[in-house]
C-alpha positions, 0 to 999 in steps of 0.5 A: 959929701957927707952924711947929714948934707947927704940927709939934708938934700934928701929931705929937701927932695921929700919936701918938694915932691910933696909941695908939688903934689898938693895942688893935685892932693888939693884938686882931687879932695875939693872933686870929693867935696865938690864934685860939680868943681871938675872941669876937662883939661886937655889931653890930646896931641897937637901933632897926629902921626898916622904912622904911630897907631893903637889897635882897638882889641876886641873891636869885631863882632862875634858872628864876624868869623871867617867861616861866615866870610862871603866876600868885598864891600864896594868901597864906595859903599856908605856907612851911615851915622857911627858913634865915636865914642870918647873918654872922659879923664880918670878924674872927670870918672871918679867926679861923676860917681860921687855926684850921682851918689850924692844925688841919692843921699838926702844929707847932700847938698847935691840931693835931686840936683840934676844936670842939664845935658850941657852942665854935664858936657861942661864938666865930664866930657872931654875938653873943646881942643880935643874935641876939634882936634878928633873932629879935625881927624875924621874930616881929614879922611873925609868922613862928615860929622853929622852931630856932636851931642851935648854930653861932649863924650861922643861924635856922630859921623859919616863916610864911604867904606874906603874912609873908613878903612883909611882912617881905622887901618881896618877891612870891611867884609860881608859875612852870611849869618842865620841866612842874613847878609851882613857887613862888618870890619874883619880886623880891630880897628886902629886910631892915632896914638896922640888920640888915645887919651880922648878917644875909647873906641867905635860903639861899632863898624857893622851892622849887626843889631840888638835883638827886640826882647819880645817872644814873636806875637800871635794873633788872639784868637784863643788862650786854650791850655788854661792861658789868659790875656793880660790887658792893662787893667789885669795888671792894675789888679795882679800888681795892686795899682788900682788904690793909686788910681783912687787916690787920684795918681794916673800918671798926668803930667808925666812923661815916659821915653820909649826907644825905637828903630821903626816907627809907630803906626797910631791908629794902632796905639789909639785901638790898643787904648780905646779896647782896654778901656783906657782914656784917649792919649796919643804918644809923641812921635821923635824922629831923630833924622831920616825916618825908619819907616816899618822895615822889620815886623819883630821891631814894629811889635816891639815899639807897638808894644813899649808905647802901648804898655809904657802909657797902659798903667800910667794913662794919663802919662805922655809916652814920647817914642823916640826912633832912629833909622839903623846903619852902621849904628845901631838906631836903638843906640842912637835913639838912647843918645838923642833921649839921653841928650836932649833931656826928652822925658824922666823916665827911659825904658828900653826893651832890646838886648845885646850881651857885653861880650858882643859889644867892643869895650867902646860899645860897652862904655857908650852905654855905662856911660850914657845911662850914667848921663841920664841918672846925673840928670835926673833920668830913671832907666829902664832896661828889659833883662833878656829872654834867653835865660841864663844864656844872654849872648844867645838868641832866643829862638835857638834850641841849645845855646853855644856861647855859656852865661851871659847878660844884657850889655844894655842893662847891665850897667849899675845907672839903668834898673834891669827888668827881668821876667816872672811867670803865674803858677795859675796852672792847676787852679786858673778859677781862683785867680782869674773871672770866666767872663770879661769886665770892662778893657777886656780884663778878668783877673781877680787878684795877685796871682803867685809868681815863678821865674819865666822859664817857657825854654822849649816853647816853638823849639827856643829858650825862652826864659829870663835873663838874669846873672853876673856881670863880666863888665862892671864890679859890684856896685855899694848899694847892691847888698841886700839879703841874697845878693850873691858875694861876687863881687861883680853887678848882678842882674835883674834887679826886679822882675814882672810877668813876662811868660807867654802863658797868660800873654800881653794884649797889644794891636798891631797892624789893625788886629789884636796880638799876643806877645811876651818877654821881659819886654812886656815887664819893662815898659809896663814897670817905666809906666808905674815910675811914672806914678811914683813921679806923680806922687813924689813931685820930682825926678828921681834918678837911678832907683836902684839904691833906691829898690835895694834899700826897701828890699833891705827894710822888708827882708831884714826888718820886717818893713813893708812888702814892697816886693813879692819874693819870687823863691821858685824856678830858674832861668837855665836853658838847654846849653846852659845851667842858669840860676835858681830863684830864692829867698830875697835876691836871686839872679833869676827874678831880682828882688822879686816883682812889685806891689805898685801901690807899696812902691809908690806910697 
C-alpha cells in the first residue's frame, strides 16, 4: 500500500470515528443547554449470573469488629424495611447538577422551576427494565419489596436473614457494643455483576443508628452557675426576629418537615406552646408504616424538641412530623426518603448524625443523592452539624475520642445546609444581657448576646462541642468561597451556626414536665422555622440555600454589605483525642459563616 492511500484510509478512519461520536457530542451539550432533556437508558444485563459477582467494599459497619462478635442469627430472623440504593448514569449525574445550578441562577430559564418527585424519576432515576429487573432479583430469593419511591433511585425491601445471606453472599452475626446487643453483616456484601451499573450498594444490613444531636435533657429546676433558660421568645430578641413579626411575617401558611424514628406526644407540644406564650398550632402527625411508638427517651427528646422549636419561631408555620419505625433501615433514613419523595413540605430539618466513614459509599450516596432530590425540587434542608466536635465519628458521651476527625454523613452533602453550634460569652457580666425576672413565654433576654464556638468538652465526662470540618466524601463545592473558607479542596462544614451550649439551654416539655437540652439539634429546627419566614416573605420555594448564605457572606465580608451574619471569631471545637478548629474571621470550620441576624436574612 503506498503512503497517500495509507493516508487516506487514515483520514477516512478519523472521519468516521468522529461522525460516530456526534450524536453523543450532540446529546451531552444539548444536557448542558437542556438539562431536563435527559432521559435513563438501559444498563443492565438480561441474564443474571449468580455466579459472576462484585463485592460491595467498604459495606460493614465500624463497631462490627470481631472482638465485638458475640455469635449467630436465627435465620429466620426478619429484617424489616432495607434500602437498596441505585445509581443513576454519569449522565443522568452531570444533568442533575447543572439543573440545580441553574435553578439558583436568576439568568436561567430553570430559575425556582422545581420538580415534582416523579419528573425527577423521569428523568434521574434509573430506567423502568432495570428497575424490574433489580426487582426481578430480589424477589427470587424471596425478599418482598415493600415500596419503590417516586425518585426511581431506591427499592425498599424485606426478608428473613437466610434471604438475605443468599442473595448478597454475606453473613449476619450479633456483636455486643457499649453494652447493646446489635446485629450486622460480618463481610461486604456482594450483588451480580450484570447489576453493577444500577445498583450502588445497601444504605445498610444492620442495626446500628444515628445518633440524636442532642446533649441528655435535664429537668428545669435551676440554672445555678449564671445559666439561663432559652424560651422561643429569648430567641426572637438575641436573633432580631421580632421586627419580622411587626411587619406581619410568622410564618402562616408555610410548612416545615421535621424527621423522626419515635413519635410525638401532643399533649406536650401544646403545653410547650401555650407556656411560651405561643398561638395554638398542632403539628401534623406522618407516620410512614408501622408506628414506632416511644421506645428510646433520647429519641422522644429529640422529636419533641425538633417539633416544638421548628414551629417556635415561625408560630404560624405547620410542622409536619414525619416518623418511621427503625429495623434493618435506620427510620431516620427512611423518614428522610417518605418527606423527600412525597414532596411533604419546603423546608426539611433533620438534627441526627452519623460520620461518612460509618456509612458504606451506598449509604453516603443515598443521602448526597436524596438531598439532591430535594433541592431540584425546591426542598431547603436542614441538618444539625454534630455535637462531638471535631471528632464526628465519636459519641458524644465519650471522655476521649479514638477515631481522629470526622464530620456528619447526614449534612455533609453540598445540597443540605449544615447547622453548627455557637455558645453566649454572657458569663462575667450575665445583667447586661439578660432581665432577672420573666416577661411573658418565660423570656428575659434583653439583646443580642455575643457569641463563641460551642465547646462545653468535659461537661458529665463527654465531648460536647460542635461539629465542624472537611469533608473525606464530597470535593469542594463552586459556591463555597467566601472570605476564610479553607483552600482544601473538599466540602467544609458547618455553614452557619446558632446557640447550641448547654449553658444557657433550650425549654422543651417532655413527658408532662419542662426540660432542659442543647446541641446543634436545638440550633437546626429553630434556623428551619426562620426559613420559613424567608418563604413567607419571598412567596416561593427557595431551594438549596447555600449559594444563597455564601454569596451575602461575600457581600458583607468583602464589601461591606449588610451583616447578615455575626462573625463568630472565638473559640474552637477540639476535644480530648482530637485537635478540632479555631473560629476566625469570616468562615471557619467551627461556626461557618457565623449565626444569623433573622431580620437581615429575611429582608
Amino acid at each position: 500500500m503506498n503512503k497517500s492511500k495509507a493516508a487516506l484510509l487514515v483520514a477516512v478512519f478519523v472521519l468516521c470515528s468522529s461522525l460516530a461520536s456526534w450524536p453523543q457530542i450532540a446529546q451531552a451539550n444539548e444536557q448542558v443547554r437542556n438539562p431536563l432533556s435527559v432521559r435513563p437508558v438501559d444498563r443492565a444485563a438480561k441474564q443474571i449470573d449468580e455466579t459472576q459477582v462484585v463485592a460491595l467494599s467498604g459495606s460493614r459497619h465500624l463497631l462490627a469488629k470481631p472482638e465485638n462478635l458475640t455469635g449467630e442469627v436465627s435465620q429466620d430472623q426478619r429484617m424489616e424495611r432495607m434500602v437498596l440504593v441505585l445509581r443513576a448514569d454519569s449522565v443522568q449525574e452531570k444533568a442533575l447538577e447543572e439543573l440545580i445550578r441553574a435553578q439558583q441562577d436568576p439568568g436561567s430559564p430553570y430559575y425556582h422551576q422545581w420538580l415534582t418527585p416523579q419528573s425527577f424519576g423521569k428523568r434521574f432515576g434509573i430506567s423502568r427494565n432495570d428497575l424490574a429487573q433489580v426487582v426481578k432479583w430480589l424477589q427470587g430469593h424471596g425478599m418482598e419489596v415493600d415500596e419503590i419511591p417516586a425518585s426511581r433511585r431506591s427499592v425498599v425491601f424485606s426478608g428473613s436473614v437466610a434471604q438475605v445471606q443468599s442473595a448478597f453472599h454475606t453473613s449476619i452475626r450479633k456483636y455486643f457494643v457499649r453494652g447493646e446487643s446489635h446485629y450486622a453483616n460480618a463481610t461486604d456484601p456482594e450483588i451480580p455483576q450484570a447489576l453493577a451499573e444500577v445498583i450502588h450498594g445497601v444504605v445498610s444490613l444492620h442495626d446500628f443508628r444515628s445518633a440524636p444531636q442532642i446533649v441528655a435533657s435535664v429537668p428545669a429546676y435551676t440554672a445555678g452557675n449564671g445559666a439561663h433558660f432559652l424560651a422561643p421568645q429569648d430567641w426572637d430578641t438575641i436573633y432580631d426576629v421580632s421586627p419580622l413579626y411587626s411587619q406581619g411575617l410568622d410564618g402562616t401558611g408555610q410548612s416545615i418537615a421535621v424527621l423522626g424514628r419515635v413519635d410525638v406526644a401532643l399533649q406536650d407540644v401544646r403545653t410547650f406552646r401555650s407556656n411560651s406564650g405561643l398561638p395554638a398550632n398542632d403539628p401534623q402527625m406522618i407516620v410512614n408504616g408501622t408506628d414506632p411508638g416511644f421506645p428510646d427517651c433520647n429519641d422522644e427528646a429529640e422529636s419533641a424538641l425538633d417539633v416544638e422549636w421548628a414551629g417556635a419561631i415561625a408560630k404560624n408555620a405547620t410542622v409536619k412530623f414525619v416518623t418511621s419505625k427503625s429495623g434493618a433501615t435506620d427510620g431516620i433514613n427512611l423518614s428522610a426518603q417518605y418527606a423527600v419523595n412525597n414532596n411533604v413540605a419546603p423546608i426539611v430539618t433533620l438534627s441526627y448524625g452519623l460520620c461518612e466513614a460509618a456509612y458504606s459509599s451506598a449509604g453516603n450516596a443515598f443521602w448526597n443523592g436524596l438531598w439532591a432530590q430535594a433541592v431540584s425540587q425546591g426542598m431547603s434542608v436542614f441538618v444539625s452539624a454534630g455535637d462531638s466536635g471535631a471528632a464526628g465519628c465519636d459519641s458524644p458521651n465519650l471522655a476521649t475520642a479514638t477515631y481522629g476527625r470526622g464530620v456528619n454523613a447526614l449534612c455533609s452533602s453540598p445540597y443540605s445546609s449544615c447547622v453548627g453550634g455557637t455558645q453566649f460569652n454572657d458569663v462575667y457580666n450575665p445583667d447586661q444581657y439578660w432581665s432577672q425576672t420573666n416577661g411573658s413565654g418565660m423570656a428575659s433576654a434583653l439583646s443580642y448576646i455575643p457569641e463563641v464556638a460551642w465547646n462545653e468538652s468535659g461537661w458529665s465526662g463527654g465531648l460536647w462541642s460542635t461539629g465542624g470540618g472537611a469533608s473525606k466524601v464530597y470535593s469542594k463545592p463552586t459556591w463555597q468561597n467566601a472570605p476564610g473558607v479553607p483552600a482544601d479542596g473538599m466540602r467544609d462544614v458547618p455553614d452557619v451556626s446558632m446557640t447550641s451550649a448547654i449553658h444557657d439551654a433550650y425549654i422543651i416539655q417532655i413527658q408532662g414536665g419542662i426540660f432542659l437540652v442543647a446541641g446543634t439539634s436545638a440550633a437546626t429546627p429553630s434556623l428551619a422555622s426562620v426559613m420559613a419566614l424567608v418563604l413567607e416573605k419571598t412567596g416561593a420555594s427557595q431551594g438549596n440555600v447555600n449559594p444563597i448564605l455564601y454569596s451575602l457572606a461575600n457581600l458583607q465580608y468583602s464589601a461591606n454589605g449588610a451583616a447578615v451574619f455575626h462573625d463568630i471569631t472565638s473559640g474552637n471545637n477540639s476535644v480530648p483525642g482530637v485537635t478540632g478548629y479555631n473560629a476566625g474571621t469570616g468562615y471557619d470550620l467551627a461556626t461557618g459563616l457565623g449565626s444569623v441576624d433573622a431580620n437581615l436574612l429575611v429582608l
